[in-house]
C-alpha positions as CSV (number, residue, x, y, z in Angstrom):
1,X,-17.2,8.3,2.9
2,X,-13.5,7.3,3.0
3,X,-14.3,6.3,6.9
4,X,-16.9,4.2,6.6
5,X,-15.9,2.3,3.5
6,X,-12.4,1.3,5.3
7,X,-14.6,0.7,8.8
8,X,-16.3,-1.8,6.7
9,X,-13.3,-3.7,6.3
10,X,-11.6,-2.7,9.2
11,X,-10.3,-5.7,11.4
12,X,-10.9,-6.0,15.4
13,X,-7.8,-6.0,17.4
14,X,-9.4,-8.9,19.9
15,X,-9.8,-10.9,16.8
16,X,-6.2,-10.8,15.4
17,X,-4.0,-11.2,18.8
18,X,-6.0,-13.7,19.1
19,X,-4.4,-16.1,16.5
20,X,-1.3,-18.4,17.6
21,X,1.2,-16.6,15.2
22,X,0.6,-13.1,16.6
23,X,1.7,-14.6,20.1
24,X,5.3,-12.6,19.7
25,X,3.4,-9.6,18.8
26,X,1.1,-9.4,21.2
27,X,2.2,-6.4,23.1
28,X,2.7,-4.6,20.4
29,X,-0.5,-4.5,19.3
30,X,-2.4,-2.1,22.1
31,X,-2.0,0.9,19.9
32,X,-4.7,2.5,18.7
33,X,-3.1,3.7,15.7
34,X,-2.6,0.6,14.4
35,X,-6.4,-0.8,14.3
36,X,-8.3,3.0,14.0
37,X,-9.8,3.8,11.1
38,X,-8.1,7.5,11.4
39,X,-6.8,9.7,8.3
40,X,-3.6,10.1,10.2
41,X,-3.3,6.1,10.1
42,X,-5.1,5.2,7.0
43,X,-3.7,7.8,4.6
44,X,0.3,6.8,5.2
45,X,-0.9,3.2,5.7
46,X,-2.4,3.2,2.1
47,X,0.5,5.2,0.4
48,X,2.9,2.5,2.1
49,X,1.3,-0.3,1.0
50,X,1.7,1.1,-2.6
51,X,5.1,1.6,-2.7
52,X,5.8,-1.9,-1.1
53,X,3.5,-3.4,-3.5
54,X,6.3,-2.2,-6.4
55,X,9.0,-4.2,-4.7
56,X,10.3,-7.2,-6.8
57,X,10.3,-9.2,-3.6
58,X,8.0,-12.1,-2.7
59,X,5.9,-11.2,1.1
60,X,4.4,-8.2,-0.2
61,X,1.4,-8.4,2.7
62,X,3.7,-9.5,5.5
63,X,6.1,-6.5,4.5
64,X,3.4,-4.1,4.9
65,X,2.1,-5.3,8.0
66,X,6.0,-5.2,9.5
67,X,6.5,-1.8,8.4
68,X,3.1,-0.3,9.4
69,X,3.8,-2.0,13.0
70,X,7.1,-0.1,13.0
71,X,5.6,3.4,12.1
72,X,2.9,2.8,14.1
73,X,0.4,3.2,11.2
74,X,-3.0,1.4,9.9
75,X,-1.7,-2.5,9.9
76,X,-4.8,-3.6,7.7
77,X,-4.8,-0.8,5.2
78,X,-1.0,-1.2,4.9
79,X,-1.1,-4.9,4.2
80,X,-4.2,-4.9,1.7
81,X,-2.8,-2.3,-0.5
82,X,-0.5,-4.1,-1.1
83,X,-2.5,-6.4,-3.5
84,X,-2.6,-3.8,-6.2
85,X,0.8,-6.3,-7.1
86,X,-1.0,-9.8,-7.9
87,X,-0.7,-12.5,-10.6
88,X,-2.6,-10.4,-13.1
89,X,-0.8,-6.6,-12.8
90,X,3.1,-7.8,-11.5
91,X,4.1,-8.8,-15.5
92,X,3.4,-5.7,-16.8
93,X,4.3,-3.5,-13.6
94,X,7.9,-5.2,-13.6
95,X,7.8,-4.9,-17.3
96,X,6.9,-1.3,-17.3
97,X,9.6,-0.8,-14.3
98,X,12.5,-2.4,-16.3
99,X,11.7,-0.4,-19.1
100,X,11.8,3.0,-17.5
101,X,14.5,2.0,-15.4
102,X,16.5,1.0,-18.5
103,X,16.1,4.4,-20.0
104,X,17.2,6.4,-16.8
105,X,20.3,4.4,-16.8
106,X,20.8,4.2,-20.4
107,X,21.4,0.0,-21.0
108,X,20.7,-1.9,-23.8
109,X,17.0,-3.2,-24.1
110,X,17.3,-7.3,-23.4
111,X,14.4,-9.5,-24.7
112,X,12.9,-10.9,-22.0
113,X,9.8,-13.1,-20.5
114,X,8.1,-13.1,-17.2
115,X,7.3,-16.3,-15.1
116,X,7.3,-17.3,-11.9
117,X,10.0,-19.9,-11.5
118,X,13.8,-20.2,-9.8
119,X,14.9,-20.7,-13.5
120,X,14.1,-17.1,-14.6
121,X,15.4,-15.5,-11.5
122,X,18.7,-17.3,-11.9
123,X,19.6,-16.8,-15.2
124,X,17.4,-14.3,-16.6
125,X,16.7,-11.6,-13.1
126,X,20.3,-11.4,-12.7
127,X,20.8,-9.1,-16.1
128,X,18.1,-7.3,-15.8
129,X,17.8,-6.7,-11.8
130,X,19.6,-2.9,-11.2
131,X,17.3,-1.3,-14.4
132,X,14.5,-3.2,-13.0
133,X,15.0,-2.1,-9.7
134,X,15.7,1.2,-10.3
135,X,12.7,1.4,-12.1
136,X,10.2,-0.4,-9.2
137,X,11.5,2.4,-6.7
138,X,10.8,4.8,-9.0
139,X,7.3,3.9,-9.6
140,X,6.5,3.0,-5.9
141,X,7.2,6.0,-5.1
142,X,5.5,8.0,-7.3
143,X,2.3,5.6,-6.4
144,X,2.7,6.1,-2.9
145,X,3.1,9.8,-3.3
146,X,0.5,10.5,-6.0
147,X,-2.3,7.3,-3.7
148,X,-1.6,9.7,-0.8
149,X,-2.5,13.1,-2.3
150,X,-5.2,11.4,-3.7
151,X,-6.4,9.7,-0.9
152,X,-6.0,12.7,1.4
153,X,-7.8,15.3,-0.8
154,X,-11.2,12.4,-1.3
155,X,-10.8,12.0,2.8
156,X,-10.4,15.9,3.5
157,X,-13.3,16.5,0.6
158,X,-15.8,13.8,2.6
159,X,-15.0,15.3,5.9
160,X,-15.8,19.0,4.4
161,X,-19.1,17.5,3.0
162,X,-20.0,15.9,5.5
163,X,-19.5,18.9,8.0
164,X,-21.5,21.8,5.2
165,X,-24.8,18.6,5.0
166,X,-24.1,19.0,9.1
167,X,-24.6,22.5,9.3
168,X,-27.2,22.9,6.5
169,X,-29.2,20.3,8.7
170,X,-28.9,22.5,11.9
171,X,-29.7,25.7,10.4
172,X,-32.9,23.8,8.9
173,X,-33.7,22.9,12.1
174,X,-33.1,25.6,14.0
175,X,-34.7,28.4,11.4
């Protein structure tokens, strides 16, 4: 199942190199890995997109696509799973992050409010940017970790189901 829902949305290498802005990638992009819908590709691809998608930083997509180029993993899958940081889950993500991070490190709690302006970043990031930081890594990588397992064991589960509704068929058949 895992297979053919991520073929569905799977993207065709012709189609992307293609585009004028992949020009300087161009060569790069012959590798298999990078396109297949494989659970060696797909698996770390997912998990990386996770952990990047923690990251206070703005280019969460084009981050995952970089870093899935460089370890030569499932560029789509890395890039789209990504998105589980948009407009509606990044407040309380961040929130959450600077919370826990806050208690590892022991600070006082700071009142705070999230929004998406150069304001808030200048005056109100800067005090709160190593518990919040702290706490992002944290979380991404105990999302990347725990969306691996989990993504591995539903992929290793369809594969075994798929092989036992194989067999049953062929000893129907057969006897």
């Amino acid at each position: 199942m895992p297979r053919r829902f991520f073929r569905k949305f799977a993207f065709k290498r012709q189609n992307v190199s293609e585009q004028w802005f992949m020009s300087p990638f161009r060569h790069l992009l012959h590798d298999q890995r990078l396109w297949g819908v494989r659970r060696r590709t797909v698996v770390p691809a997912f998990a990386l997109g996770l952990f990047i998608s923690f990251l206070p930083t703005p280019g969460h997509t084009l981050m995952g696509a970089l870093a899935a180029l460089g370890l030569r993993i499932n560029i789509p899958v890395a890039a789209l799973s990504t998105w589980v940081s948009n407009p509606l889950t990044m407040a309380p993500m961040y929130y959450f992050a600077y919370r826990l991070g806050r208690g590892l490190l022991d600070t006082p709690l700071r009142q705070f409010e999230f929004e998406m302006s150069w304001g808030w970043v200048s005056n109100t990031f800067v005090t709160i940017w190593q518990p919040m930081l702290l706490g992002c890594v944290i979380l991404g990588i105990v999302s990347a970790v725990v969306g691996f397992i989990a993504l591995d064991l539903l992929w290793r589960s369809s594969i075994a189901d798929y092989k036992s509704r194989k067999q049953k068929s062929r000893r129907d058949r057969l006897g």
